[in-house]
One Martini backbone bead per residue (centre of mass of N, CA, C, O) as a GRO file, in nm:
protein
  201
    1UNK     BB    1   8.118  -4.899  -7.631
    2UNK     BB    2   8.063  -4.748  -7.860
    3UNK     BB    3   7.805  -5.012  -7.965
    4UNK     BB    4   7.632  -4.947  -7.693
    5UNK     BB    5   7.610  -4.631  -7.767
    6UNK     BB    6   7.469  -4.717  -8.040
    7UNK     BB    7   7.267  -4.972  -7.984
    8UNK     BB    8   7.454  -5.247  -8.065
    9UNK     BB    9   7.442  -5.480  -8.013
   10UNK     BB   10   7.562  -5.740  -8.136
   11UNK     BB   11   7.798  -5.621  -8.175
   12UNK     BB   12   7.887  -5.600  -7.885
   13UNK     BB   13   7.890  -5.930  -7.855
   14UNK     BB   14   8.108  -5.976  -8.011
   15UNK     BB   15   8.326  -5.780  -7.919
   16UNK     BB   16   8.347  -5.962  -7.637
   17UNK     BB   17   8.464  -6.215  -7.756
   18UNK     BB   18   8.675  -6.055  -7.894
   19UNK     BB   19   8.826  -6.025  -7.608
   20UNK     BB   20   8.848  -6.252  -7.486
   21UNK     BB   21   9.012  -6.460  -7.669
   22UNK     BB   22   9.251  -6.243  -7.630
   23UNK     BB   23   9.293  -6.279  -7.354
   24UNK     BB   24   9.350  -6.600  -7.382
   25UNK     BB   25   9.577  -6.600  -7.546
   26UNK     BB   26   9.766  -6.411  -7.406
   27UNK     BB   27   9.712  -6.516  -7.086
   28UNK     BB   28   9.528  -6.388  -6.897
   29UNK     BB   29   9.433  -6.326  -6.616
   30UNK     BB   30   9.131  -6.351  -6.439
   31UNK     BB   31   9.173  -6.056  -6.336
   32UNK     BB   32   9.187  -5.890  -6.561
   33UNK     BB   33   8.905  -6.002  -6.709
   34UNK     BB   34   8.767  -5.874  -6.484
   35UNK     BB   35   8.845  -5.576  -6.522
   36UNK     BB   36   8.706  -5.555  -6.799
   37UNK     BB   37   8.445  -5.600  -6.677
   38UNK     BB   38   8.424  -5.359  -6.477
   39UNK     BB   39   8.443  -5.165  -6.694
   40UNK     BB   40   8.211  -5.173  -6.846
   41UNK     BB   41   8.004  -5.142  -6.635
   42UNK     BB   42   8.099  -4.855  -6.572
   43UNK     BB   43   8.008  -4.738  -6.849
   44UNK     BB   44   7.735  -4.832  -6.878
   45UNK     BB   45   7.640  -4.641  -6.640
   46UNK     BB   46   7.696  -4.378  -6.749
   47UNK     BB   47   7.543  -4.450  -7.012
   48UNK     BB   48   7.269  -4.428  -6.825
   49UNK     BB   49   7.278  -4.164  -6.657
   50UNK     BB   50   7.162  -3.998  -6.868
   51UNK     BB   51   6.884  -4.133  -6.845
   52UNK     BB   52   6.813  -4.223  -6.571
   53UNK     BB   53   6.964  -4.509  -6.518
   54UNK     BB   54   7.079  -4.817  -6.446
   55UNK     BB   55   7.201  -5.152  -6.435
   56UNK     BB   56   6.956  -5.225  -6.227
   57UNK     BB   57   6.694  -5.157  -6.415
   58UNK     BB   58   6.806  -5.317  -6.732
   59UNK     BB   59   6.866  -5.616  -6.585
   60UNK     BB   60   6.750  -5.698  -6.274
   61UNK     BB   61   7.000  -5.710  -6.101
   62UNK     BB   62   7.127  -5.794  -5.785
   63UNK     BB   63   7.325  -5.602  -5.587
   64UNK     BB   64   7.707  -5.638  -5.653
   65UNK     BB   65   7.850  -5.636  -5.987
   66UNK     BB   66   8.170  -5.629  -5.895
   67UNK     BB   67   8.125  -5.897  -5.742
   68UNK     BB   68   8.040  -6.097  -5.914
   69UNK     BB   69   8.224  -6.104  -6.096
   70UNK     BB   70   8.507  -6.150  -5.882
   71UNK     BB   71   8.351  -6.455  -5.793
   72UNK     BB   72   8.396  -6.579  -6.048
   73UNK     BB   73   8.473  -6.940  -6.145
   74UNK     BB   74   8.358  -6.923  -6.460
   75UNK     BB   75   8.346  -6.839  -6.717
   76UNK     BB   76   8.023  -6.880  -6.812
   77UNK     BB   77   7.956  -6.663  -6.594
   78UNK     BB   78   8.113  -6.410  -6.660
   79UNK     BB   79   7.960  -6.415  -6.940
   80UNK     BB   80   7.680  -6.400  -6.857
   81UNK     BB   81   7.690  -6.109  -6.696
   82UNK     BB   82   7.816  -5.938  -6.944
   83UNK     BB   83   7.575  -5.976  -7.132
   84UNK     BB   84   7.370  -5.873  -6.955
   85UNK     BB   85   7.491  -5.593  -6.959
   86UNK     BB   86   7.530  -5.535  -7.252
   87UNK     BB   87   7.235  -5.581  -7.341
   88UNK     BB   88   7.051  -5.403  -7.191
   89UNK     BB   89   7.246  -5.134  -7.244
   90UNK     BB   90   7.186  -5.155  -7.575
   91UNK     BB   91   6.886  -5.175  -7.572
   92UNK     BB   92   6.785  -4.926  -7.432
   93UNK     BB   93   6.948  -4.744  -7.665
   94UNK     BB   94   6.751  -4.800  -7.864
   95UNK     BB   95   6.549  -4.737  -7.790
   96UNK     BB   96   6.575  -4.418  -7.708
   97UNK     BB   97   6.590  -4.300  -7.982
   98UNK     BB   98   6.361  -4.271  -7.983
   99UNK     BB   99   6.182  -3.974  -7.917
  100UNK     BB  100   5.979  -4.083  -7.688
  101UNK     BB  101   6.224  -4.189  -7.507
  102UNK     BB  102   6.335  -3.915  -7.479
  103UNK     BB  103   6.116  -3.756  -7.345
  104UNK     BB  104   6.105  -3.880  -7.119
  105UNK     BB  105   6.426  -3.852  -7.017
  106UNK     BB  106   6.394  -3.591  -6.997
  107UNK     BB  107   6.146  -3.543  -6.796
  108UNK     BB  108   6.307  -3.703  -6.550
  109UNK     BB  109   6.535  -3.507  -6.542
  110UNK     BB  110   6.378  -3.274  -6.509
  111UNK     BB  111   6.214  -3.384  -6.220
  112UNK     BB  112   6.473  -3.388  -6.074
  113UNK     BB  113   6.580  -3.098  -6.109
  114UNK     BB  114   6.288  -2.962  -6.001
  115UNK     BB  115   6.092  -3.085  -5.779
  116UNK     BB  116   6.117  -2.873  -5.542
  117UNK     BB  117   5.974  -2.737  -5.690
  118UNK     BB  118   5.685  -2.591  -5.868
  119UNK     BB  119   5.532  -2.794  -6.087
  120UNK     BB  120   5.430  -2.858  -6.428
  121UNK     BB  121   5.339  -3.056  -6.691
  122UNK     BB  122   5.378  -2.774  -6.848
  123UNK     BB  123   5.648  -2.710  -6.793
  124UNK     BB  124   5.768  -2.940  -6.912
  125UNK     BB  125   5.704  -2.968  -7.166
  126UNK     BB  126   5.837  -2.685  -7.239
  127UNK     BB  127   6.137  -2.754  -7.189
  128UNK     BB  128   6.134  -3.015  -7.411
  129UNK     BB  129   5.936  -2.976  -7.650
  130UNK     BB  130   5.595  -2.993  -7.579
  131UNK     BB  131   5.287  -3.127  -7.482
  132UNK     BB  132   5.099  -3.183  -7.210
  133UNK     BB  133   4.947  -3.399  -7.346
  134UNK     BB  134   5.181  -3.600  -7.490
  135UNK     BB  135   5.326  -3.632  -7.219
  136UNK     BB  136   5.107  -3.778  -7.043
  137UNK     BB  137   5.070  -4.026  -7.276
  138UNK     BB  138   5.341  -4.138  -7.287
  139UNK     BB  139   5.433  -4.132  -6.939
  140UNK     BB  140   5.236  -4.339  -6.914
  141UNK     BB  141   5.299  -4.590  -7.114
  142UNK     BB  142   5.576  -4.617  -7.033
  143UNK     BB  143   5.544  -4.623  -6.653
  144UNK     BB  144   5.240  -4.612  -6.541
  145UNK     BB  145   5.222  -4.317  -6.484
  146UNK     BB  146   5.243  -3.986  -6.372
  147UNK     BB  147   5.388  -3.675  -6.380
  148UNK     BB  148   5.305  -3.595  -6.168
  149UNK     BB  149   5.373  -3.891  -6.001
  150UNK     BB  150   5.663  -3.808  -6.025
  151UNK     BB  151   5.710  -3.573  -5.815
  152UNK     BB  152   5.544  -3.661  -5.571
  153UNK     BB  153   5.742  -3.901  -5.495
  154UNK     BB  154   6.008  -3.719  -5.474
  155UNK     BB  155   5.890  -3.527  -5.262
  156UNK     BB  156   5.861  -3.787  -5.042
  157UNK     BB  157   6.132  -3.881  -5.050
  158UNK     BB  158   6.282  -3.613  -4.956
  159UNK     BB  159   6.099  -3.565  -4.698
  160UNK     BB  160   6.200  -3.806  -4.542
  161UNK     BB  161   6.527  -3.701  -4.586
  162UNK     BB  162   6.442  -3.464  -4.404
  163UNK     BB  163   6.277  -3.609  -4.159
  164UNK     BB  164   6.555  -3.766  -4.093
  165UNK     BB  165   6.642  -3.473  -4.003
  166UNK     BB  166   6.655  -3.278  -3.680
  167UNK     BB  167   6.712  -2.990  -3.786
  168UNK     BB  168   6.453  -2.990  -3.934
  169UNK     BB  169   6.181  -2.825  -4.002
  170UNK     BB  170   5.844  -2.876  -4.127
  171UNK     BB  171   5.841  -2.595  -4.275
  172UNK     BB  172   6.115  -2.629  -4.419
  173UNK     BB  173   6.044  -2.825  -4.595
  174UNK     BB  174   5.787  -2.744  -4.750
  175UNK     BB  175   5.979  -2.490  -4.868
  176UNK     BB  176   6.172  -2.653  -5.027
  177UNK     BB  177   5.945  -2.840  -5.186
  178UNK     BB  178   5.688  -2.599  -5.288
  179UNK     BB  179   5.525  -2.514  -5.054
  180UNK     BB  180   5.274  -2.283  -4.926
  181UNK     BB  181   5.251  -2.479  -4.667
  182UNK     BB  182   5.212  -2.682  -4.414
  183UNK     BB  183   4.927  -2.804  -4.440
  184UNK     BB  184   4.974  -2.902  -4.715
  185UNK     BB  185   5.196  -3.110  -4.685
  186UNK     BB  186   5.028  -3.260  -4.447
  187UNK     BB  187   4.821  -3.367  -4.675
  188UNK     BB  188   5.035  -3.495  -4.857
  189UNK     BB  189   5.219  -3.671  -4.723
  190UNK     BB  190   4.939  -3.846  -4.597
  191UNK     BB  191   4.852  -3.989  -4.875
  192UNK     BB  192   5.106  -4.120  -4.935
  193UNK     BB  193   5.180  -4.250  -4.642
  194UNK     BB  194   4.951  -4.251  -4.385
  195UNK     BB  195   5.143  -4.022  -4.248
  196UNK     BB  196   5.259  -3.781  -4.083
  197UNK     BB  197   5.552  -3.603  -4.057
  198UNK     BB  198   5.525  -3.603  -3.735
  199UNK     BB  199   5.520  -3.923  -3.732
  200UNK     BB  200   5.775  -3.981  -3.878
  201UNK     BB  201   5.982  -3.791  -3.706
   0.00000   0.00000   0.00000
């Protein structure tokens, strides 16, 4: 895990592989040696997290991995899914370090945590320590969207998880989301969903 977090791939894939060997030697059972696979995949997860990415984000695995794991009936099957969790998760810490990916994961924590305020770019900007032209030109090379379009994305998928909620109303989600008042919220939702609060409610 050590070398996983310092994004040292290639030698993580070896120290897996003398981890499977000591416990082939030692006669561990399948679940043992499944377990010590679960285990693994929950660090990578946390540390990813930290990054606000998954393990299905950055191996695009589909599914229970903890499931598929358990239910792997041949060694090279189990090789195959942990090395694909080792090396995506090794590969994505290695791109983070560099500033440029840093400054993104930064960005999108901070819109994570800051959505439902009313922020502009020139926040996140400032928040992060760079500049508002600079953040929008890497974030955009990056993701493909806009840091703009990645606030109102967010605020679009709250928004409906607040209107599938009987006990609020529109005006209070409007508010919860720092929007200024309720007719501009329902031109926002309608924009991005193509229909009313009122009609998705």
């Amino acid at each position: 895990m050590h070398l996983i977090r310092r994004g040292q791939t290639t030698e993580a894939l070896k120290a897996f592989d003398v981890l499977l060997d000591q416990q082939k030697c030692a006669g561990e059972t399948a679940n043992v040696i499944k377990n010590s696979g679960i285990l693994i995949r929950s660090q990578c997860r946390k540390i990813l997290a930290e990054y606000g990415k998954t393990v299905y984000d950055v191996t695009g695995l589909q599914g229970s991995l903890s499931r598929r794991i358990y239910e792997c009936r041949h060694v090279n099957e189990y090789v195959c899914i942990m090395e694909k969790i080792i090396r995506s998760t090794a590969d994505f810490v290695s791109a983070a370090v560099s500033r440029k990916n840093v400054l993104i994961c930064e960005c999108e924590k901070y819109i994570q945590d800051n959505y439902e305020k009313c922020i502009s770019v020139s926040d996140v900007a400032r928040s992060i320590g760079t500049s508002p032209s600079y953040l929008s030109r890497i974030f955009r090379e990056s993701t493909g969207t806009t840091v703009i379009s990645a606030i109102n994305r967010k605020k679009v998928e709250k928004a409906k998880e607040y209107l599938s909620q009987r006990d609020m109303k529109i005006y209070e989600i409007a508010d919860a989301l720092g929007f200024e008042n309720t007719t501009y919220f329902s031109h926002f939702f309608k924009k991005y969903t193509g229909i009313s609060p009122k009609d998705y409610k």
